[in-house]
PyMOL commands that place a pseudoatom at each C-alpha (Angstrom):
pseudoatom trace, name=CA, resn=UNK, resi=1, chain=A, elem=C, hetatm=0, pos=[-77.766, 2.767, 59.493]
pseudoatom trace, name=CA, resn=UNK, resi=2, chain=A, elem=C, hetatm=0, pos=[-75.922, -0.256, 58.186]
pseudoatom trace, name=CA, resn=UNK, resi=3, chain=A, elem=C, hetatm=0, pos=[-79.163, -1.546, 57.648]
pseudoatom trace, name=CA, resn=UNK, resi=4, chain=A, elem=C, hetatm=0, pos=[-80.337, 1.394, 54.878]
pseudoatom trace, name=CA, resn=UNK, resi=5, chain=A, elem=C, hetatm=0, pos=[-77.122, 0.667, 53.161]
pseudoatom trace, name=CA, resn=UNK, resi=6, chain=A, elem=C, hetatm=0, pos=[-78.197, -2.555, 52.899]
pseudoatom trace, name=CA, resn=UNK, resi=7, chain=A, elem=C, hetatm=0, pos=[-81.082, -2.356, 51.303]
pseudoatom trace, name=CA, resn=UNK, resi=8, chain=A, elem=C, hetatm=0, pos=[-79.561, 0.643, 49.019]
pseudoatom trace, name=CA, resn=UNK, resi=9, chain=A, elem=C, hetatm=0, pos=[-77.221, -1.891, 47.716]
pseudoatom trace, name=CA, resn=UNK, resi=10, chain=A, elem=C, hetatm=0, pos=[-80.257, -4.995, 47.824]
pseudoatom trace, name=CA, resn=UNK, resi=11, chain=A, elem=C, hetatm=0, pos=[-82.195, -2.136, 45.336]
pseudoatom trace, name=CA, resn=UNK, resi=12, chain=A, elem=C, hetatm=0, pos=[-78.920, -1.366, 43.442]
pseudoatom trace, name=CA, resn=UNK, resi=13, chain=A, elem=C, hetatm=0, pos=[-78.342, -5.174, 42.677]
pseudoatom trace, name=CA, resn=UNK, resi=14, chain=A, elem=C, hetatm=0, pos=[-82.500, -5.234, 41.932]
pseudoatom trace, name=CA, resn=UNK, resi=15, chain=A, elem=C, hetatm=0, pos=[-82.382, -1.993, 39.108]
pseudoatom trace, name=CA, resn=UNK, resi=16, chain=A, elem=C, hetatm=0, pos=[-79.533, -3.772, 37.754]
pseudoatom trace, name=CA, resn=UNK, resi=17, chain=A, elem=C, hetatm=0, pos=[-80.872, -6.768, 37.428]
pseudoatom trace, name=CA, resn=UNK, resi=18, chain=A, elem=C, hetatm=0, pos=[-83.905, -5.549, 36.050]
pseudoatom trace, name=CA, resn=UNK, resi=19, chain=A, elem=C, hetatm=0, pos=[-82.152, -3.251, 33.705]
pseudoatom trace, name=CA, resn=UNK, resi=20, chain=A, elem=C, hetatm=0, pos=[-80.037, -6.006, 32.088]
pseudoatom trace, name=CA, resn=UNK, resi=21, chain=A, elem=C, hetatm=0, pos=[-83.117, -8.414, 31.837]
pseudoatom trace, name=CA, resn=UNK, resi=22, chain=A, elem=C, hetatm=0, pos=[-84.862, -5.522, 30.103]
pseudoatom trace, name=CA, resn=UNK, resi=23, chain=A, elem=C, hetatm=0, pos=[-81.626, -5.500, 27.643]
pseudoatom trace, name=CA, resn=UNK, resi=24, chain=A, elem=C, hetatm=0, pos=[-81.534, -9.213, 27.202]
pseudoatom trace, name=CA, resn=UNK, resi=25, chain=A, elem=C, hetatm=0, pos=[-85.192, -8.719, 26.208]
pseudoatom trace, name=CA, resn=UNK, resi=26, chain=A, elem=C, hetatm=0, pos=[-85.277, -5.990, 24.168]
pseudoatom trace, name=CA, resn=UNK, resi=27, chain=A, elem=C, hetatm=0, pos=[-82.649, -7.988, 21.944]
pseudoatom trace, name=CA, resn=UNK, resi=28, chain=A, elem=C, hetatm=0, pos=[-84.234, -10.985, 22.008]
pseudoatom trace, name=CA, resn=UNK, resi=29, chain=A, elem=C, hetatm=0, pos=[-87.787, -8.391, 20.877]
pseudoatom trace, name=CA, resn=UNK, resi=30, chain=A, elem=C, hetatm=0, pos=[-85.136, -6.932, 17.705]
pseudoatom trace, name=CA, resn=UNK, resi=31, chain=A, elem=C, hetatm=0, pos=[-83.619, -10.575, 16.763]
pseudoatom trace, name=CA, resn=UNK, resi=32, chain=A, elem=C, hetatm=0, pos=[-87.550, -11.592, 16.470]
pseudoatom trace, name=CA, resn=UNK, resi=33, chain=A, elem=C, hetatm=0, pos=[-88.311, -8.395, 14.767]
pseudoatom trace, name=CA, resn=UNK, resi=34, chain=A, elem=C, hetatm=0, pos=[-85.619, -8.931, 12.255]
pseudoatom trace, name=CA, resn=UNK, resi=35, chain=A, elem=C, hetatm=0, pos=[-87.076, -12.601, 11.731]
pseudoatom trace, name=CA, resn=UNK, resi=36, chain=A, elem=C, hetatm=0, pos=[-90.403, -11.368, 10.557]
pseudoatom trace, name=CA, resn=UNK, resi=37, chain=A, elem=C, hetatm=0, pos=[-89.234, -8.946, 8.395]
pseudoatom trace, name=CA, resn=UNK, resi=38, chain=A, elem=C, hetatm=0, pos=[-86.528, -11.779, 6.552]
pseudoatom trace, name=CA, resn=UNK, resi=39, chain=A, elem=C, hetatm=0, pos=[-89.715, -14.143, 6.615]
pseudoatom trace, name=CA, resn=UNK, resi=40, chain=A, elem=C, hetatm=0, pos=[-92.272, -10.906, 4.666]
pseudoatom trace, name=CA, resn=UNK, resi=41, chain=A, elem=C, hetatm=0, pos=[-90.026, -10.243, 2.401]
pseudoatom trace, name=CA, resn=UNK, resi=42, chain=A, elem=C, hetatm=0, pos=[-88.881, -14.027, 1.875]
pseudoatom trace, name=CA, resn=UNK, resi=43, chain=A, elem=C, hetatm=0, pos=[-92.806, -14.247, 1.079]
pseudoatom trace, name=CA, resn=UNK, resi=44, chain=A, elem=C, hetatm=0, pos=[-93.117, -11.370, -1.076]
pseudoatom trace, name=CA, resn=UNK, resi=45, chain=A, elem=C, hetatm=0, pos=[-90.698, -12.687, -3.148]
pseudoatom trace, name=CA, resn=UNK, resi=46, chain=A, elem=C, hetatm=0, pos=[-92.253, -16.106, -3.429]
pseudoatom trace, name=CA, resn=UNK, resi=47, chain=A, elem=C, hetatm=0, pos=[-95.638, -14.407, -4.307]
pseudoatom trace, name=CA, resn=UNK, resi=48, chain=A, elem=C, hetatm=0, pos=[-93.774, -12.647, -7.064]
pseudoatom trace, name=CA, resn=UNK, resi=49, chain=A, elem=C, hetatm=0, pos=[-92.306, -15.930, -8.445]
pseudoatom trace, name=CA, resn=UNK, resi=50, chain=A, elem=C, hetatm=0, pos=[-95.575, -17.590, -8.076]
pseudoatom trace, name=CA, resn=UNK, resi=51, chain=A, elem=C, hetatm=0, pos=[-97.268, -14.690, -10.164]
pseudoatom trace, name=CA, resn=UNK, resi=52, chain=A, elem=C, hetatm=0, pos=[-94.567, -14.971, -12.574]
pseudoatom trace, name=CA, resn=UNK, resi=53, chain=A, elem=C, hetatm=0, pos=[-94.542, -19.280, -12.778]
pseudoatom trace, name=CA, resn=UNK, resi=54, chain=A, elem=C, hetatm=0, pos=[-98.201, -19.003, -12.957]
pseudoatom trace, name=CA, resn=UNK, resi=55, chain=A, elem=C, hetatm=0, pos=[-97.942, -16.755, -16.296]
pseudoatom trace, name=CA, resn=UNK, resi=56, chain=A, elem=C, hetatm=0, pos=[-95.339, -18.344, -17.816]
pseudoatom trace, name=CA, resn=UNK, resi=57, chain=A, elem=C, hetatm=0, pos=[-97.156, -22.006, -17.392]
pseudoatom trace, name=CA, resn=UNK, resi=58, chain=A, elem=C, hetatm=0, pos=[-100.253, -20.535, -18.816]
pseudoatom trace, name=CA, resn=UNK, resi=59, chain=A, elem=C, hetatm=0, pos=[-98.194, -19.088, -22.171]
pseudoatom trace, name=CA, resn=UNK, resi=60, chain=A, elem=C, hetatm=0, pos=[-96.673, -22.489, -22.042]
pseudoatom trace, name=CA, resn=UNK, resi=61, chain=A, elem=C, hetatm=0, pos=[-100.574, -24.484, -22.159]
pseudoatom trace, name=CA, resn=UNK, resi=62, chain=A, elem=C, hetatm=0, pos=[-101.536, -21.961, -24.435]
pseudoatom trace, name=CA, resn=UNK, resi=63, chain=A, elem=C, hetatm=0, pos=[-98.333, -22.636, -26.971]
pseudoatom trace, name=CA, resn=UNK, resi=64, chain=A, elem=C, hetatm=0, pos=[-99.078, -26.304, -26.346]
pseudoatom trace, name=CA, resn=UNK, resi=65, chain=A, elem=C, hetatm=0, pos=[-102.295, -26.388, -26.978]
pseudoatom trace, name=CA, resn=UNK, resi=66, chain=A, elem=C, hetatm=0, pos=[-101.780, -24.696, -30.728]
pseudoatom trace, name=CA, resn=UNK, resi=67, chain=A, elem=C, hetatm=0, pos=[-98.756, -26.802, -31.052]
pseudoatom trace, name=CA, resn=UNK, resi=68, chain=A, elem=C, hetatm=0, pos=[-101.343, -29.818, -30.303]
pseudoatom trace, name=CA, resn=UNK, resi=69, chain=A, elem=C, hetatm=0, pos=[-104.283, -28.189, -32.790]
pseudoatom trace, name=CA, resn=UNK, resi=70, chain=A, elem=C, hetatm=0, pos=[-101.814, -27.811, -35.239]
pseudoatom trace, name=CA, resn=UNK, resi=71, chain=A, elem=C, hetatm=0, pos=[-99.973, -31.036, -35.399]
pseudoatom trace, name=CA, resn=UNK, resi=72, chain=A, elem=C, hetatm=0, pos=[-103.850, -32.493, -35.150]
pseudoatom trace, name=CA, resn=UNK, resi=73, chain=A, elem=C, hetatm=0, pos=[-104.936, -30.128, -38.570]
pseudoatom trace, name=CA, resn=UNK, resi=74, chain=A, elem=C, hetatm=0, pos=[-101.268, -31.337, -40.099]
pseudoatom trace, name=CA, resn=UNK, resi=75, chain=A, elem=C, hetatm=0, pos=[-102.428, -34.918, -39.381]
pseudoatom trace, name=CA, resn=UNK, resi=76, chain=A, elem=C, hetatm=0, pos=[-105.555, -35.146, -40.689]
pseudoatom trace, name=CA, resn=UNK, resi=77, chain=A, elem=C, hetatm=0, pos=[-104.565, -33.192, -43.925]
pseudoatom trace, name=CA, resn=UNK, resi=78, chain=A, elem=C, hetatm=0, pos=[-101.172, -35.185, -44.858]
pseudoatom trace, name=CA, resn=UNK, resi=79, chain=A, elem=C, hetatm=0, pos=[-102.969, -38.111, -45.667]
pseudoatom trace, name=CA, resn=UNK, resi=80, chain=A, elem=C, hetatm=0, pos=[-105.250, -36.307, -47.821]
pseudoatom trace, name=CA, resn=UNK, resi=81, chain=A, elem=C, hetatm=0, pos=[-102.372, -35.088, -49.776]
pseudoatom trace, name=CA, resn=UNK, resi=82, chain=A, elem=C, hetatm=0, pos=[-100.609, -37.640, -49.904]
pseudoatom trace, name=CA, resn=UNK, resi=83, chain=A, elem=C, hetatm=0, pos=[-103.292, -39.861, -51.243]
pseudoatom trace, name=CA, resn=UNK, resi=84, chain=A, elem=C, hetatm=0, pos=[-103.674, -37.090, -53.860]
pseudoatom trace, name=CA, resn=UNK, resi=85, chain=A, elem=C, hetatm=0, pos=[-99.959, -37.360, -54.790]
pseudoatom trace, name=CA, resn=UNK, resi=86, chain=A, elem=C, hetatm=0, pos=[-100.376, -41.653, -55.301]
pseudoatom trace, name=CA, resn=UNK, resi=87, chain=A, elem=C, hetatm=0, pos=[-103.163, -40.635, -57.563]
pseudoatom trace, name=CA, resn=UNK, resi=88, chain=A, elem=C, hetatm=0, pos=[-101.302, -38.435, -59.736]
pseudoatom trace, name=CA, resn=UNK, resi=89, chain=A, elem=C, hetatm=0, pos=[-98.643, -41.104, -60.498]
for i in range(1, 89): cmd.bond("trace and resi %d" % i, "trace and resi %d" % (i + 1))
show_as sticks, trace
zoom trace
């Protein structure tokens, strides 16, 4: 008899065991959990601002570049003109 109650209290100590591991672990499976879905949304957002930095440095070549074909066309005619304004005098 002493011997059953034993064990019964050898199986007690066991389920508790087990059921507290299975706690630490299903905390330790939500912490993780939570991780991954900081880290997705961390990388949507950096998708987004990569869309966004990828537009805005294409306006910016494209304002450059008729900033740069403009200054060139403003170059090559202002000595043009001004030769035409030494001639006048």
């Amino acid at each position: 008899m002493l011997d059953c109650n034993v064990m019964a209290g050898d199986q007690r100590d066991d389920v508790d065991r087990v059921t507290e591991e299975n706690k630490r672990l299903q905390s330790l499976l939500e912490e993780r959990d939570k991780r991954i879905h900081n880290l997705e949304f961390k990388l949507q957002q950096l998708m987004v601002d990569t869309r966004t930095t990828s537009e805005e440095n294409a306006t910016l070549k494209r304002a450059l570049s008729a900033l740069t074909a403009s200054a060139s066309s403003t170059s090559t005619n202002a000595p043009a003109s001004s030769t035409a304004k030494e001639t006048k005098k």
